[in-house]
C-alpha positions as CSV (number, residue, x, y, z in Angstrom):
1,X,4.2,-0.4,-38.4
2,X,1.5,1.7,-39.3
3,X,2.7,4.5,-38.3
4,X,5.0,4.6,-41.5
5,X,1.8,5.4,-43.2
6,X,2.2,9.0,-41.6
7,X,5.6,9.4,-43.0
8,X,7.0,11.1,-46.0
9,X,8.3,8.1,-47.4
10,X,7.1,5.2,-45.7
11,X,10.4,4.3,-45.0
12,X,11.3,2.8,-41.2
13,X,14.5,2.1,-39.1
14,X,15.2,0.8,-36.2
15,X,14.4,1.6,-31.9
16,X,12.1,4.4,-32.5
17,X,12.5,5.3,-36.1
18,X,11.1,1.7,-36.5
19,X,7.4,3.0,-34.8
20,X,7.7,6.5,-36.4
21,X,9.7,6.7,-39.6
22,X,13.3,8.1,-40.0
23,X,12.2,11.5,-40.9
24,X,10.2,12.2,-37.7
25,X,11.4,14.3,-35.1
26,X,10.4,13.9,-31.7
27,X,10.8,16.4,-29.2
28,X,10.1,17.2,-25.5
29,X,9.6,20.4,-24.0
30,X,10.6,20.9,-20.3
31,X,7.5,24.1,-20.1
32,X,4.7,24.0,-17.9
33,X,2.3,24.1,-20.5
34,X,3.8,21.2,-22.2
35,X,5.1,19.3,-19.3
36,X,4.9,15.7,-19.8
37,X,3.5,15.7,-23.2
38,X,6.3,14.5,-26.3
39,X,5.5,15.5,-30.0
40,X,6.0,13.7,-32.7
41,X,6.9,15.8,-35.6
42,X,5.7,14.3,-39.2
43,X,5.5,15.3,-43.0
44,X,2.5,14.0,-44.1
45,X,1.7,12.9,-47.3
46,X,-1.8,13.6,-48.2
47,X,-4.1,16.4,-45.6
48,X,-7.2,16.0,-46.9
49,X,-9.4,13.0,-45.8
50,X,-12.3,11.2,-47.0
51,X,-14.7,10.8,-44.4
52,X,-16.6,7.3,-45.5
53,X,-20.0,6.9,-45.8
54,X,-20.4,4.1,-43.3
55,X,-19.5,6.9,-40.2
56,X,-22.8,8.5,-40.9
57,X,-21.2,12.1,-40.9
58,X,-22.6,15.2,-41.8
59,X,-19.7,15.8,-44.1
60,X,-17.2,14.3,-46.6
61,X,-13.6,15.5,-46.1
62,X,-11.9,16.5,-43.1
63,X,-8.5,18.0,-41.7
64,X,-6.8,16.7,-39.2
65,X,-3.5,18.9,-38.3
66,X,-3.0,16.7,-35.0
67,X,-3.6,13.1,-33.9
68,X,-3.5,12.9,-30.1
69,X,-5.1,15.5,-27.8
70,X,-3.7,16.7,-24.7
71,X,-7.0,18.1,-23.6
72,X,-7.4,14.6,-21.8
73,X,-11.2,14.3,-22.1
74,X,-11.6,10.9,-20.1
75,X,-14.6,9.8,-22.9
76,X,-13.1,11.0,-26.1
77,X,-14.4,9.1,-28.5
78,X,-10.8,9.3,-31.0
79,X,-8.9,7.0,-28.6
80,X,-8.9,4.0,-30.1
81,X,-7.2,5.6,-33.1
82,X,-4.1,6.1,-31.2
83,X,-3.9,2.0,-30.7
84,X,-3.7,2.4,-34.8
85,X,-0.2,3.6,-33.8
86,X,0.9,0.9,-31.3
87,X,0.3,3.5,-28.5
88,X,-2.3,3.2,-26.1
89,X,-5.7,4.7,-25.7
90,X,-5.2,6.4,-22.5
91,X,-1.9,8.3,-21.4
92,X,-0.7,8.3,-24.9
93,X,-3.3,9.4,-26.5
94,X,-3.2,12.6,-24.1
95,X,0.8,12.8,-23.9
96,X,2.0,11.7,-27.4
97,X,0.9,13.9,-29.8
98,X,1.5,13.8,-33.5
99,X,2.1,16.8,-35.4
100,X,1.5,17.0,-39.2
101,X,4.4,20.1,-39.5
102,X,3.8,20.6,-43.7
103,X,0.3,20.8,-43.5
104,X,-0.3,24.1,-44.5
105,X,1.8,23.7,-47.5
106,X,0.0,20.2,-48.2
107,X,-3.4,21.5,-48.0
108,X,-2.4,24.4,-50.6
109,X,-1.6,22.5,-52.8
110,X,-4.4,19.3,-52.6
111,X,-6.6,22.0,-52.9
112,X,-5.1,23.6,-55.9
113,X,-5.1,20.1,-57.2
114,X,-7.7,19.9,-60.8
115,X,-9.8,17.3,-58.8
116,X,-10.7,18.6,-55.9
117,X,-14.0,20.2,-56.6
118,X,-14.0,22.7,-53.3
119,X,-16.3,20.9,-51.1
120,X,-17.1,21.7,-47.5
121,X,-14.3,20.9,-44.9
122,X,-14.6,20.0,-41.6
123,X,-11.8,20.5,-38.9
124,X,-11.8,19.5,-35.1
125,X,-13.8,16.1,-35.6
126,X,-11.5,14.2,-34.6
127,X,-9.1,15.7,-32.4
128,X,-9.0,19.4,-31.2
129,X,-6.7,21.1,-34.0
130,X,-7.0,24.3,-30.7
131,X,-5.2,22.5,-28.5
132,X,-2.1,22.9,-26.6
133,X,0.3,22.2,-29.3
134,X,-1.5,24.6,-32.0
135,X,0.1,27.3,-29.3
136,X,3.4,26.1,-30.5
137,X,3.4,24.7,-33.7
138,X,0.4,27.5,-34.9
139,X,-0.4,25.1,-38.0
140,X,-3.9,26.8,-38.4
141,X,-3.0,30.2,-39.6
142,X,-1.6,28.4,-42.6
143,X,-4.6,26.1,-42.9
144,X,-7.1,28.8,-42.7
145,X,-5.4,31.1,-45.7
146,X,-4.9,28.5,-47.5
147,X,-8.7,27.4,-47.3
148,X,-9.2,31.5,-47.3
149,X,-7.4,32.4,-50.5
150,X,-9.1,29.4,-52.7
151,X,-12.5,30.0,-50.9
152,X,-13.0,27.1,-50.1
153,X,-16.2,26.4,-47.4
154,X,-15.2,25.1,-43.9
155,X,-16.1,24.6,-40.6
156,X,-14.0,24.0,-36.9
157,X,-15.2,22.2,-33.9
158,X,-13.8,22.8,-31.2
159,X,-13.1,23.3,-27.4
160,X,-10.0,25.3,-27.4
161,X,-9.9,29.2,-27.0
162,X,-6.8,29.6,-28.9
163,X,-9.1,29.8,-31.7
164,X,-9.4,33.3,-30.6
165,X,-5.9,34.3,-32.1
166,X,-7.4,33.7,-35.7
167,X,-10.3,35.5,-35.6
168,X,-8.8,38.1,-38.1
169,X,-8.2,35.5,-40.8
170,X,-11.8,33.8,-39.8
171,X,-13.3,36.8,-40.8
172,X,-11.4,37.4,-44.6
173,X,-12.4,33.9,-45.0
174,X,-16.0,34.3,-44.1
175,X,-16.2,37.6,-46.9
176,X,-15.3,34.5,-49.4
177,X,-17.2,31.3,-48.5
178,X,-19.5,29.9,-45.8
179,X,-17.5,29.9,-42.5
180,X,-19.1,28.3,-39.2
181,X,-17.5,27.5,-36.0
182,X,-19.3,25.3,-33.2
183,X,-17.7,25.3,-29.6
184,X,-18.2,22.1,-27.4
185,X,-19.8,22.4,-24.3
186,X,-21.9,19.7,-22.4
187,X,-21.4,21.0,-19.3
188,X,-21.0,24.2,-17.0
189,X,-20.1,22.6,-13.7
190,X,-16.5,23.4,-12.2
191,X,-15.2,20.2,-10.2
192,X,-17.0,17.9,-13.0
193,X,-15.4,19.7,-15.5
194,X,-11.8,19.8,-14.1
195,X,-12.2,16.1,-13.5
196,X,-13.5,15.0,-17.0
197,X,-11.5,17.3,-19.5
198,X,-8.6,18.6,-17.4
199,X,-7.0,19.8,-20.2
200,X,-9.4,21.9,-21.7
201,X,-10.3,25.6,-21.1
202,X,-13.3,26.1,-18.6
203,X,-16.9,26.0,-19.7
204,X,-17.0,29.6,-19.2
205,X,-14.1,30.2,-21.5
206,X,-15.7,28.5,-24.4
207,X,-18.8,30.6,-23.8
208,X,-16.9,33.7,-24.6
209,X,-15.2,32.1,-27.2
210,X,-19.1,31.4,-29.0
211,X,-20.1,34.9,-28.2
212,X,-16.6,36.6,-29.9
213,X,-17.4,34.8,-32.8
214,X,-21.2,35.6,-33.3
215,X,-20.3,39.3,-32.7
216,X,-17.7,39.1,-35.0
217,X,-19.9,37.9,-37.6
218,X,-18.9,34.3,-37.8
219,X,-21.7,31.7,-36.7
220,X,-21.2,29.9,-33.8
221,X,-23.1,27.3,-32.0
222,X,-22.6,24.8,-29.6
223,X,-22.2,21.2,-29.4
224,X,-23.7,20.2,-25.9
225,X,-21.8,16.8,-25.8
226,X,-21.2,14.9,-24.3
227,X,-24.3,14.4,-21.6
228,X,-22.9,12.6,-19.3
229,X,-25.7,9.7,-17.6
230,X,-26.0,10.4,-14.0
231,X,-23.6,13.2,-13.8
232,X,-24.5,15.9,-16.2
233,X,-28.1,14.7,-16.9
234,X,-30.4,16.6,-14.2
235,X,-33.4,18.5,-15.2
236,X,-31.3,21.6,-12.9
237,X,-28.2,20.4,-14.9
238,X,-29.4,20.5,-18.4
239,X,-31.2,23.9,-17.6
240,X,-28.1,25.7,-16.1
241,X,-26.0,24.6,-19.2
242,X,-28.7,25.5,-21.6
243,X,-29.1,28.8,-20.0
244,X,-25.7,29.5,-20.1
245,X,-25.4,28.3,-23.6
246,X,-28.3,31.0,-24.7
247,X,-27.1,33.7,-22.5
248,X,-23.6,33.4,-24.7
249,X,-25.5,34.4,-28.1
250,X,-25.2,30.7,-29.5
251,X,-27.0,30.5,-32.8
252,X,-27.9,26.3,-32.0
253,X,-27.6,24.0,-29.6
254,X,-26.9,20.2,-30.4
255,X,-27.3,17.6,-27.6
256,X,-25.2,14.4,-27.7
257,X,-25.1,11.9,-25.5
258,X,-22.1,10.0,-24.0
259,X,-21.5,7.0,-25.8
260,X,-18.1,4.9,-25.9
261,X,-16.3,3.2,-28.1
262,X,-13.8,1.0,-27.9
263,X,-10.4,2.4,-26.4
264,X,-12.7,5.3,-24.5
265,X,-14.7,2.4,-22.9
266,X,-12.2,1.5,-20.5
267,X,-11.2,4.7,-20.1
268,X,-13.9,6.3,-18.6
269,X,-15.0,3.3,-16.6
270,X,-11.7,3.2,-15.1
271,X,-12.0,6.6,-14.1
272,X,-15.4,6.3,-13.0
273,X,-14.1,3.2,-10.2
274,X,-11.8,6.1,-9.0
275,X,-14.4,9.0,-8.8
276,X,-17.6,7.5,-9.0
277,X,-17.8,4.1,-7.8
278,X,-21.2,4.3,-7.0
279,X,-21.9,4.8,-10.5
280,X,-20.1,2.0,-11.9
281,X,-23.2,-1.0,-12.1
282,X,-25.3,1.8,-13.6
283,X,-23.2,2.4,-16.4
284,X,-22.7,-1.0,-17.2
285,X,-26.1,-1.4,-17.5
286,X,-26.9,1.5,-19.7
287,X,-24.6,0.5,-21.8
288,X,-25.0,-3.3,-22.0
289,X,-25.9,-3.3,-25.8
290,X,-22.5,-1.3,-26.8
291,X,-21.4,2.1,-27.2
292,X,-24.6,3.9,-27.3
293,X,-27.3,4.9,-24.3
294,X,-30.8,3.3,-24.8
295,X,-32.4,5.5,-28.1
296,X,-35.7,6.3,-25.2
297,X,-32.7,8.3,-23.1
298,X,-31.4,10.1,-25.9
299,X,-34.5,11.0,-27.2
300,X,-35.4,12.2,-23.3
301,X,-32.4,14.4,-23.0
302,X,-32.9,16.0,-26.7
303,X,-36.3,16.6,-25.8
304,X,-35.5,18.3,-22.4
305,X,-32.3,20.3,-24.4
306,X,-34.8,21.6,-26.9
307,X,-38.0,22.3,-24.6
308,X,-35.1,24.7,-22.6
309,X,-33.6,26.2,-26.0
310,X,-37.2,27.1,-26.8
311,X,-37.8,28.8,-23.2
312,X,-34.4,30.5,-23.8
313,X,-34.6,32.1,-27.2
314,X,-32.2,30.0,-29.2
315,X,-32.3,29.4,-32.9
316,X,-33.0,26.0,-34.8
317,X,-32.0,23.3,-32.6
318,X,-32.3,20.5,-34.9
319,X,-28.4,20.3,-35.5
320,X,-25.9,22.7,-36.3
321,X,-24.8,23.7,-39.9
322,X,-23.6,21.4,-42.6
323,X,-19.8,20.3,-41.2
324,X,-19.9,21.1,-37.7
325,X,-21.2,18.3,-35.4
326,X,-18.7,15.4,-35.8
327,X,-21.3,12.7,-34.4
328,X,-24.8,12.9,-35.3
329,X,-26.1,10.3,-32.5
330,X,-27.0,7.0,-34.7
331,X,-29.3,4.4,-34.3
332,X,-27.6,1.6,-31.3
333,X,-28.4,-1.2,-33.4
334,X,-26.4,0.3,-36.6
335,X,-23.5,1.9,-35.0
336,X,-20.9,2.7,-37.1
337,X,-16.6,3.1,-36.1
338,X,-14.4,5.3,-37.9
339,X,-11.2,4.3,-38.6
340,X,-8.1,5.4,-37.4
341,X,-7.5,7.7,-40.1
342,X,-10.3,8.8,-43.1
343,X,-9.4,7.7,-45.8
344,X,-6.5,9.7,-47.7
345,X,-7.4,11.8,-51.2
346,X,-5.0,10.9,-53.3
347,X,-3.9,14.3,-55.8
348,X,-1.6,13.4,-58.5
């Protein structure tokens, strides 16, 4: 299975251990904040990931504390890695959660390792590492000394406020190294919201999140993404979430459009026949040529996103810094997948 891959030792059994390894622990937790959701404890053997050059990202290496993501965003675009699991896309990838429990200690030492030459890393790009379970498992405290105390240069993406609860170490870090945090927002309106990413903290929770961490010294901008075609996408839309955006302190604004992959795909579409019928032939059509709108809408709607970051004072709007947008929007016609899991630096 490839789950084993996860494990400590590669080593399988049977009935569950077969999927997730004999040494995984898998525990439910009968909480409302947890309700529902099982966790998959793991010791991973190698933290550090090599982000290949085919994804087009911004950066090379990434951490990834958590697969899984019980924010629930219906268009997440790290879906399909949970099928890379033999679990599905949708309710598992929002209820079965993988936990990597020795990261911390892994990360210490990779990057204590003689070959790893300290290199930006880039967290939150593919599932929220701020999410519900980092309230219980608190795996970033260990992450973020560990990248404090080497100096090492990192950024975190992300849409969970717990980030918060770290600010103190976020700010020893960023007396080191380069430190930059982006917060993802691509929309301010309340029933949309609560319908599309029901697990995540509001809109205007993230905003104060941004604005702590800009008068705290750490820059923060924001990730307006995704745009969602026909139900984000106003003119009256875009201006109310860009004015909100500036009226929060962010240092940038990066627009990205909806676009989805494989595993997201049906996904959203299934819950756009449940809320937005209407919308349905639309869709299809936009997206006829594969996971990404027509390049003439996403040039419209980064148009319209800078024209109103210009009106509302915000800084450089041509992307955020080095390591914290996980998608730069590429071309349709070269459109590149990542794979379930970066591949693994290998430390001797």
């Amino acid at each position: 299975m490839r789950w084993q891959n996860l494990s400590a030792d590669g080593t399988g059994g049977t009935a569950a251990a077969a999927l997730f390894g004999l040494d995984t622990v898998t525990r439910t937790f009968d909480t409302p904040e947890f309700r529902g959701i099982t966790f998959h404890e793991v010791r991973a053997r190698s933290i550090i990931n090599r982000v290949p050059g085919a994804s087009r990202m911004p950066f090379a290496w990434t951490v990834n504390p958590y697969r899984g993501c019980s924010h629930a965003c219906v268009y997440c675009f790290a879906r399909s890695t949970h099928s890379y699991l033999d679990l599905d896309t949708g309710h598992d990838f929002d209820s079965q959660i993988v936990v990597k429990v020795n990261a911390a200690e892994l990360l210490r030492r990779e990057l204590a390792a003689p070959r790893w030459a300290g290199e930006h890393i880039a967290m939150g790009t593919n599932v929220d590492c701020y999410q519900r379970a980092e309230g219980r498992y608190r795996l970033m405290p260990g992450i973020l000394t560990a990248l404090r105390d080497r100096a090492n240069p990192f950024s975190i993406l992300t849409k969970g406020s717990l980030i918060l609860r770290d600010l103190p170490i976020l700010e020893q870090a960023a007396r080191v190294t380069e430190v930059s945090v982006a917060v993802s927002i691509g929309l301010t309106d309340q029933d949309l919201w609560r319908s599309v990413e029901p697990g995540t903290p509001s809109p205007a929770k993230r905003l104060e999140v941004c604005r702590t961490m800009n008068d705290h010294g750490i820059p923060c901008g924001v990730l307006m993404a995704p745009v969602l075609p026909f139900l984000s996408d106003s003119p009256e839309q875009l201006r109310a979430t860009v004015h909100a955006i500036a009226a929060a302190g962010a240092t940038s604004v990066t627009p990205l459009v909806l676009h989805l992959r494989p595993g997201a795909r049906e996904w959203y579409f299934q819950w756009l026949a449940q809320h937005r019928p209407d919308l349905v032939r639309r869709y299809q059509a936009l997206y006829r040529q594969g996971a990404y709108a027509p390049t003439w809408y996403q040039r419209r709607i980064t148009r319209q996103v800078h024209e109103l970051a210009t009106e509302y004072g915000i800084g450089p709007t041509q992307g955020l810094r080095r390591g914290t947008t996980p998608e730069p929007a590429p071309a349709p016609s070269a459109e590149a997948v990542e794979p379930p899991e970066p591949t693994q630096l290998r430390l001797i």
